[in-house]
N, C-alpha and C positions, 0 to 999 in steps of 0.2 A: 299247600296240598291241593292237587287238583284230581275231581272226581272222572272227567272224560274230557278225551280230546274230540276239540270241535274244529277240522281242518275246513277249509273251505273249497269244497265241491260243486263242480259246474257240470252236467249235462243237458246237452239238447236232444232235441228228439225230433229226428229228421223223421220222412215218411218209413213206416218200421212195415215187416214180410209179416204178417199175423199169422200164427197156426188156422189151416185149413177146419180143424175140427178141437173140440176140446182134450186135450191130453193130458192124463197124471204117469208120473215114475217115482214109484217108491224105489229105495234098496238100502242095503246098510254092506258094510267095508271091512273089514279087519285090517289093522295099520299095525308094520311093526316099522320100530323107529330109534335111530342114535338121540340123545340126548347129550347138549353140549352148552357151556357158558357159562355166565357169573349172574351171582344175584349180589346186591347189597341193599337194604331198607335205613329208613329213617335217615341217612347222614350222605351227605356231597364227596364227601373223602373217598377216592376209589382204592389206596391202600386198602379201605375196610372189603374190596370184592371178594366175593367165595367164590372158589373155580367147584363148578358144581361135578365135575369129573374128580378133580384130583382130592378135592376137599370133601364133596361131600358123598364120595363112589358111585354115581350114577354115568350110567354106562348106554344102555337101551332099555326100551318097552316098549309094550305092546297096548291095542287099544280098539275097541269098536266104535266106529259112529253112521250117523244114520241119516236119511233126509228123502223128502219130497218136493216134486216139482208140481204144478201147476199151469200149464201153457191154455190158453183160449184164441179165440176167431175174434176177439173184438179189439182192433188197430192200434187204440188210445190208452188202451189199457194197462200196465204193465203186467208181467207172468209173475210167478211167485214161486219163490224157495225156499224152504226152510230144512236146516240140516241141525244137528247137536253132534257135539264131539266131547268126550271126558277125556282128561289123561290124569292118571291116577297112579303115581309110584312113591317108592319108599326104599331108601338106602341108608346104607354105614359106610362111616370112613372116620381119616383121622385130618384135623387140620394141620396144614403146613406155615402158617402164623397167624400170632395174635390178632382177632378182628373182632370190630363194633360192629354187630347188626342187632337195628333198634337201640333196646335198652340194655342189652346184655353183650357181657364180650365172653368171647370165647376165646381159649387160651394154645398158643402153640404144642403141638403134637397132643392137644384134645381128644376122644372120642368122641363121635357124636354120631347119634342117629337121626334122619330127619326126614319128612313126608312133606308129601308136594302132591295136590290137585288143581287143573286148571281145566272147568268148562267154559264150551264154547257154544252159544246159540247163537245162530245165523239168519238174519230173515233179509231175502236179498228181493227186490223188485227190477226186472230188467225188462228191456224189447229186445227184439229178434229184428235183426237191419237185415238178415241173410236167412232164407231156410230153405233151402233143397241141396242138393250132392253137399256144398258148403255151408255153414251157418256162422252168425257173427252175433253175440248178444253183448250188450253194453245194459249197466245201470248202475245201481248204490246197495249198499250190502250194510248193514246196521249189524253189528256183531258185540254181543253182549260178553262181555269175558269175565269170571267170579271164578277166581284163584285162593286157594287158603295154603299156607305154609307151618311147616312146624321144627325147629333146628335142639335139639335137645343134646346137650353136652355129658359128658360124664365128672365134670365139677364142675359146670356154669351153670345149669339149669333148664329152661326151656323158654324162647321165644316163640311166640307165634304170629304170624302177618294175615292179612286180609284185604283183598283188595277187589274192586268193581267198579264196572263203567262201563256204560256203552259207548263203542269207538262207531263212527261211521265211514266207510272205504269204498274205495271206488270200485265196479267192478267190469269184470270181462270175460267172456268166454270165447272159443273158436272149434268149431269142430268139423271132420269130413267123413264121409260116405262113400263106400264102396256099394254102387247100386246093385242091388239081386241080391246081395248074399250076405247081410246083415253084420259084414262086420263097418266097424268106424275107428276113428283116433279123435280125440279132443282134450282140451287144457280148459281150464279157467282159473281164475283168483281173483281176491281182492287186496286194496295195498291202499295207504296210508301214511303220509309224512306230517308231521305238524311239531315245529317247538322243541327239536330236539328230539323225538319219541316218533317213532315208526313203526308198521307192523303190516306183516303179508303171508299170504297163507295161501299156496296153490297147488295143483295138481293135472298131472299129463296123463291118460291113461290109453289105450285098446278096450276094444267091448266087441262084444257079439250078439247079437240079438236074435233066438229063435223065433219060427214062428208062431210058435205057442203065448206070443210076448213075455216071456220071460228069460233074464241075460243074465250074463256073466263081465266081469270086466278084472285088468290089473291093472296096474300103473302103481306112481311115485306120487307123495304130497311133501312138500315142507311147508312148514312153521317156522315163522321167526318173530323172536316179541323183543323190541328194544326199547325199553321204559326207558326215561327221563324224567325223575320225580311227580310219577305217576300213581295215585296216591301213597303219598312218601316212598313211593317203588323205585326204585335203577336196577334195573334187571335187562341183560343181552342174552334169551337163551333162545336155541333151534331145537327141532325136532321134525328130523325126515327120515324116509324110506319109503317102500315097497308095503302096496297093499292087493288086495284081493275080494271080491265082491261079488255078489249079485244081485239083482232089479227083476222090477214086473213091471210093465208098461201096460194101461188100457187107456 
């Protein structure tokens, strides 16, 4: 069993473009999003995978999450982010064959009904190599992830899973500016390979920015978590789409 992946991450920090003055941007998002993949706990056999679409009827959802930035004028410093994301659903379905997860098997053409939350805390420190019309930021992203699982059959019973760790990922952001008229486009993410077990989680958007500092933005994120006996977890699932938002800058 392993509690977190520890990939080994390298950045340098060439001379970096400092924020002229200090800057915060709160906002929070509504995300709605496909849900797609397999989970299987405790056991190496991928026979044992649950197609979480066919098997366990999860399809989409929806979800809010939230975050602030922190930019400063002093060079050496790195900026700071911090964001939270829940995704919190529950579905029915019937299994398509007999499978072990954990300690309970569940039996071909089964009922079952089963819940699934997965939070995300983010705390990313980066510099700014670029800041005017264009901007480039580079850093590391410490992303806390505390998932609980719940698989309840209608003759096996109920499993439940549990799992946490802080993963550490490497991060990036890119973004540009249409000078005078407040609007921009930018992406960032972070990403992750180690040992079999990978995980990234990005986002492309548009924004507008009044001059009252207060925006608006849409764009697309995905998620993808590929466990590899991460605590006793194998788990390959995604979750993207289209989200929607607003900010306030001072």
């Amino acid at each position: 069993m392993r509690r977190s992946l520890i990939p080994v991450l390298f950045m340098a920090v060439p001379t970096c473009a400092a924020a002229d003055v200090l800057g915060v941007r709160a906002g929070a998002n509504y995300w709605n999003y496909d849900i797609s993949g397999t989970a299987r706990y405790q056991t190496r056999d991928s026979s044992n995978d649950i197609d979480i679409n066919n098997d366990l009827g999860y399809d989409d959802g929806s979800s809010g999450y939230y975050y602030i930035s922190l930019e400063h004028p002093l060079p050496f410093l790195p900026n700071v982010r911090l964001s939270y994301t829940n995704i919190d659903e529950d579905a029915s379905g019937r299994l398509s064959r007999t499978v072990l997860f954990g300690n309970t098997t569940f039996f071909i053409n089964e009922d079952v009904s089963s819940q699934f939350e997965l939070k995300q805390t983010d705390v990313t420190l980066y510099y700014e190599l670029l800041d005017n019309v264009v901007s480039l930021d580079l850093g590391l992203n410490g992303k806390y992830i505390d998932s609980k699982a719940r698989i309840t059959g209608s003759l096996s019973g109920t499993e439940n899973t549990d799992i946490s760790g802080w993963v550490p990922m490497a991060y990036a952001g890119v973004g540009a500016d249409l000078p005078l008229t407040g609007l921009g486009v930018s992406a960032d993410g972070s990403y992750v390979k180690y040992e079999g077990s990978s995980f990234y989680d990005f986002s492309i958007r548009a924004s507008y920015t009044t001059p009252w500092h207060l925006g608006v933005d849409v764009g697309y994120r995905k998620i993808k978590l590929d466990l590899d006996d991460f605590d006793d977890s194998f788990t390959d699932v995604e979750f993207d789409g289209p989200y929607a938002g607003a900010y306030i800058t001072f």
